[in-house]
C-alpha positions in Angstrom: 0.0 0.0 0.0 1.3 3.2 -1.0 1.1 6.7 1.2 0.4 9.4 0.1 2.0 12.9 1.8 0.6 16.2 1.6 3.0 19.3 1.0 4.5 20.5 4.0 3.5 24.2 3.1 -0.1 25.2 3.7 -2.7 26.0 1.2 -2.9 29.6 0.5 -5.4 29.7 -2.1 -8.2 27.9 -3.3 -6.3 27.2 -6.7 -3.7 25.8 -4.0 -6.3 24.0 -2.1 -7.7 22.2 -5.5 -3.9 21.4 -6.5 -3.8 19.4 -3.4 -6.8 17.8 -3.2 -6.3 16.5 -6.6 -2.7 15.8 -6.2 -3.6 13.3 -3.1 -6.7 11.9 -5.0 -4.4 10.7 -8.2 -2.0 9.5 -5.5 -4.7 7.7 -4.0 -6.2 6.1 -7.5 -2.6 5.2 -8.5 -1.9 3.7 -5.3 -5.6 1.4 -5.2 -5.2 0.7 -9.0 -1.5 -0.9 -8.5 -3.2 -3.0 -5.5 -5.6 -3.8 -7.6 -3.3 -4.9 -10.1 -1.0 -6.7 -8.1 -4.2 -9.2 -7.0 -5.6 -9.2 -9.9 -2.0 -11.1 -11.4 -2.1 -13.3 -8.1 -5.3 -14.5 -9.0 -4.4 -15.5 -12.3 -1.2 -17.0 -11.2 -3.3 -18.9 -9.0 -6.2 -20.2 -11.1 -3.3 -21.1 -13.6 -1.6 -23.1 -11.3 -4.9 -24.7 -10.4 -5.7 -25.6 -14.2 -2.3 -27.2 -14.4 -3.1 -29.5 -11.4 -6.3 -30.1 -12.5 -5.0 -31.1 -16.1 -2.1 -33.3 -14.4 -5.4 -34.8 -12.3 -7.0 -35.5 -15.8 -3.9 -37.2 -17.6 -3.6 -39.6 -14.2 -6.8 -40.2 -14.4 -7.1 -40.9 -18.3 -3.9 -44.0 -17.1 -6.1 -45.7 -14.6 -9.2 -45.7 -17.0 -7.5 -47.4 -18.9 -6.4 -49.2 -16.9 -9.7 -50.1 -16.0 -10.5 -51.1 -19.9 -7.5 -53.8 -19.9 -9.2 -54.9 -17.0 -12.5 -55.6 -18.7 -11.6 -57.2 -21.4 -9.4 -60.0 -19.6 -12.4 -60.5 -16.9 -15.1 -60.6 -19.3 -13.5 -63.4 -21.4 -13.0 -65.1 -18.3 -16.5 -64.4 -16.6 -18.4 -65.2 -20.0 -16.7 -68.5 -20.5 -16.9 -69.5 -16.7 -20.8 -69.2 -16.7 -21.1 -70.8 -20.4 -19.7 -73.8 -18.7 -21.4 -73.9 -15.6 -24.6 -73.8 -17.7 -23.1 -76.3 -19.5 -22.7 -78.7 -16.5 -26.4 -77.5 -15.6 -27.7 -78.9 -19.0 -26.1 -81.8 -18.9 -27.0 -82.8 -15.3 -23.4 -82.5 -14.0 -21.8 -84.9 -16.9 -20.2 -82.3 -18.9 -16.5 -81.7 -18.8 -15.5 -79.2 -16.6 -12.0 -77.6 -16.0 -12.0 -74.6 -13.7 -9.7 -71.8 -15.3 -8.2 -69.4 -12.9 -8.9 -65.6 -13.2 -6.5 -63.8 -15.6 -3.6 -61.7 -14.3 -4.4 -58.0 -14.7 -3.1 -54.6 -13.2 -6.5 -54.0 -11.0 -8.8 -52.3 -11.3 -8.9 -48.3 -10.5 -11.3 -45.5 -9.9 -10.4 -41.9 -10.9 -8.8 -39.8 -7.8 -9.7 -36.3 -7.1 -7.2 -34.9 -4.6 -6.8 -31.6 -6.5 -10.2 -30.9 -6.8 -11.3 -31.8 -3.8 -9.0 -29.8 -2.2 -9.8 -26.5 -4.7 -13.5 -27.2 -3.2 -12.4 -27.2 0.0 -10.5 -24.0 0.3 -12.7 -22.3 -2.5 -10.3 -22.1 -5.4 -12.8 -23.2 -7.2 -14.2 -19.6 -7.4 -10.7 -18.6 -9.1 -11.8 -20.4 -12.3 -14.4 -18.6 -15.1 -18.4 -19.9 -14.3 -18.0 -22.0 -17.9 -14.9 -23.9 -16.9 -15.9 -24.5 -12.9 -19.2 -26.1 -14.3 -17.3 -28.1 -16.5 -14.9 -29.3 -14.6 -17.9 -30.2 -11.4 -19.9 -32.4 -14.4 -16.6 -34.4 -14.9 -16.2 -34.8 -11.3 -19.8 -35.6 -11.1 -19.2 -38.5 -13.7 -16.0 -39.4 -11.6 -17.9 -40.5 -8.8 -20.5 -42.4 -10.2 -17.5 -44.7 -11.4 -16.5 -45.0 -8.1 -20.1 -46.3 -7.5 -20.2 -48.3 -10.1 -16.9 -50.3 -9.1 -18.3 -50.4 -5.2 -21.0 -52.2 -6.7 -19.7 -54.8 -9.0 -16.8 -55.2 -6.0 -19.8 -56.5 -4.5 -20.9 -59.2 -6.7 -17.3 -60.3 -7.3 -17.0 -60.8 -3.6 -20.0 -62.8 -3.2 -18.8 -64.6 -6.1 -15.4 -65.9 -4.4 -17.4 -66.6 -1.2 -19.5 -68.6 -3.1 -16.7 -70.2 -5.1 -14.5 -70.8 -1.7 -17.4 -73.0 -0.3 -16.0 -75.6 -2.9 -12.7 -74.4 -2.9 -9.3 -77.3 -3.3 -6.7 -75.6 -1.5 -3.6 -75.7 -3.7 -0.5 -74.8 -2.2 2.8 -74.0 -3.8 4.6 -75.1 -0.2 4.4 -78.2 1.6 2.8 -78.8 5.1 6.3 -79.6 6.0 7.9 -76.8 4.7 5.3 -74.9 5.9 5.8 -76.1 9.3 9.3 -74.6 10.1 8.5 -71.2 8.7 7.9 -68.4 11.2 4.8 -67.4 11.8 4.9 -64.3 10.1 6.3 -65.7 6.7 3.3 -68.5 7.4 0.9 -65.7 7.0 2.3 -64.6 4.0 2.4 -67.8 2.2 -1.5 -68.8 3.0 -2.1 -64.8 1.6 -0.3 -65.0 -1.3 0.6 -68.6 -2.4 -2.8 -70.0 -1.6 -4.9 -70.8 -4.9 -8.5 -71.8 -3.6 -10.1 -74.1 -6.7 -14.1 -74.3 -6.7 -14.6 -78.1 -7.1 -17.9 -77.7 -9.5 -18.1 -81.7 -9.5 -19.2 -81.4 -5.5 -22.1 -78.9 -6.9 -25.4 -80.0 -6.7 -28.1 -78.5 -9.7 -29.0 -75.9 -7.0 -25.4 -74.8 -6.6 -25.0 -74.6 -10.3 -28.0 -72.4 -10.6 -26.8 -70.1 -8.0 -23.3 -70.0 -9.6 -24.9 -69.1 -12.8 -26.6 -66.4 -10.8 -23.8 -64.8 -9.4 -21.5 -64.9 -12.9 -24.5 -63.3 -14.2 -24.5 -60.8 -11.6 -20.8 -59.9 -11.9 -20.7 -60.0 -15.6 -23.9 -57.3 -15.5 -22.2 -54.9 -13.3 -18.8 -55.4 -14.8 -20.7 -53.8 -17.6 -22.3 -51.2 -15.7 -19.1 -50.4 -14.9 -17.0 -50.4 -18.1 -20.1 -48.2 -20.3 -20.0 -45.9 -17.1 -16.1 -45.2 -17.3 -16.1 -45.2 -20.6 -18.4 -41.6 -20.7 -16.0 -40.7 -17.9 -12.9 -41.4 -19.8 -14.4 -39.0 -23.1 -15.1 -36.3 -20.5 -11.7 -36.4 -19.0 -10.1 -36.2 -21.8 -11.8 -33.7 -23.4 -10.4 -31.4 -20.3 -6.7 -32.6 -22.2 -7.6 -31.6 -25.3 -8.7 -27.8 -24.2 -12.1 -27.9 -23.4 -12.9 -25.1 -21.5 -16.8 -25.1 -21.2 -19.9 -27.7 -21.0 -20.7 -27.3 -25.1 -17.0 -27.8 -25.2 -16.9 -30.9 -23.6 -20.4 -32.5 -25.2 -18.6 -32.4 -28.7 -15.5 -33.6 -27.4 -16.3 -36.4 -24.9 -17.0 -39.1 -27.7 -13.0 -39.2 -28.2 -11.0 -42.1 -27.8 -6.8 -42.8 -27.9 -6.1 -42.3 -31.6 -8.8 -40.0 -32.3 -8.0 -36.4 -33.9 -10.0 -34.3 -32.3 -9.3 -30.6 -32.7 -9.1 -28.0 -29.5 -11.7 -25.3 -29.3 -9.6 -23.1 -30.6 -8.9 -24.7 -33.4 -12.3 -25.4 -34.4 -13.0 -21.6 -33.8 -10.2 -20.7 -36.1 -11.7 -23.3 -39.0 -15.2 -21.0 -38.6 
């Protein structure tokens, strides 16, 4: 803040006194409109260093989506040939040939994080950024999260499908009981966490079982595909923040996009009009 003196000789006039009135009002104006200024820049520093975080946000996210996509297509493979031959062994009363294929090895399976955001909401950053782009970036946050309820939800079904499956379950271990039984404790605990492989045993099912197996695969496979259509709308949004979109009609003509696709910036496609 800057002060502002007045002379140190008096005001003998009024042409005087008007002199240095208006030579303390400028001062004043110049001193409030540098202030001004000097905010103004730290608040776009700041909402630029936000839409950086936020992009960096969006590019992690865009990994763990897909992610999520080389996920799904392993699982479903397995799930959908699992429950053709459990209906199988249902059709032919148990006499069909069944060999139990483990699941496939995959990286997991991710939902988008939202540290940056969350944190902007929390400490009201979120008021540095234009009305269009704050709206824009809450819908893809919004679409974030139902992702996150999707996966909680087929997380479920898969769960009660291995407690299901472990009610049949041939313990296969990759140790012996004997070498087993001069480990340590703690290295025991590792080994039945990580070197167990429980087995369902589908020739102990009754029809009954069967029919409930089929159930839960069914159950699993529907919200493993609740789940992939949901992240895939997620992934277009996110993405569409990567490749510039700044506002809600921005990001509804870009959120069809996919790796490989062209899809031109806003600004580019203002330039082409």
């Amino acid at each position: 803040m800057f002060d502002v003196h007045s002379p140190r000789t008096a005001a003998h006039t009024w042409t005087d006194f008007w002199i240095h009135l208006g030579t303390i009002s400028i001062g004043l104006l110049i001193a409030i409109g540098l202030e001004q200024s000097v905010e103004a820049l730290h608040r776009l520093h700041e909402r630029h260093r936000l839409e950086q975080d936020l992009q960096m946000e969006a590019k992690k996210n865009l990994i763990l989506m897909d992610i999520d996509n080389q996920y799904f297509d392993a699982m479903v493979a397995w799930l959908t040939q699992l429950r053709s031959q459990v209906d199988a062994m249902r059709a032919s009363g148990g006499k069909a040939n069944f060999t139990y294929q483990p699941p496939p090895k995959t990286r997991g399976v991710w939902s988008p994080d939202s540290p940056y955001w969350n944190t902007a909401k929390e400490s009201a950053e979120i008021g540095l950024l234009p009305r269009d782009e704050a709206g824009m970036y809450d819908l893809v946050y919004a679409q974030q999260g139902f992702v996150k309820e999707m996966l909680l939800a087929y997380s479920n079904e898969l769960d009660q499908l291995r407690r299901f499956e472990s009610r049949f379950a041939v313990i296969e271990s990759k140790v012996s009981a004997s070498e087993l039984a001069h480990m340590a404790p703690a290295d025991q605990s590792r080994v039945a966490v990580v070197d167990v492989r429980p087995v369902p045993d589908v020739s102990q099912m009754t029809p009954q079982d069967l029919g409930e197996y089929s159930v839960l695969l069914n159950n699993t496979l529907t919200e493993l595909f609740r789940f992939h259509r949901t992240t895939n709308i997620a992934y277009g949004v996110t993405r569409a923040i990567t490749q510039g979109a700044r506002s809600d009609e921005d990001l509804f003509r870009m959120m069809g996009a996919r790796p490989g696709d062209d899809v031109a910036s806003p600004s580019a496609a203002s330039a082409a009009h």
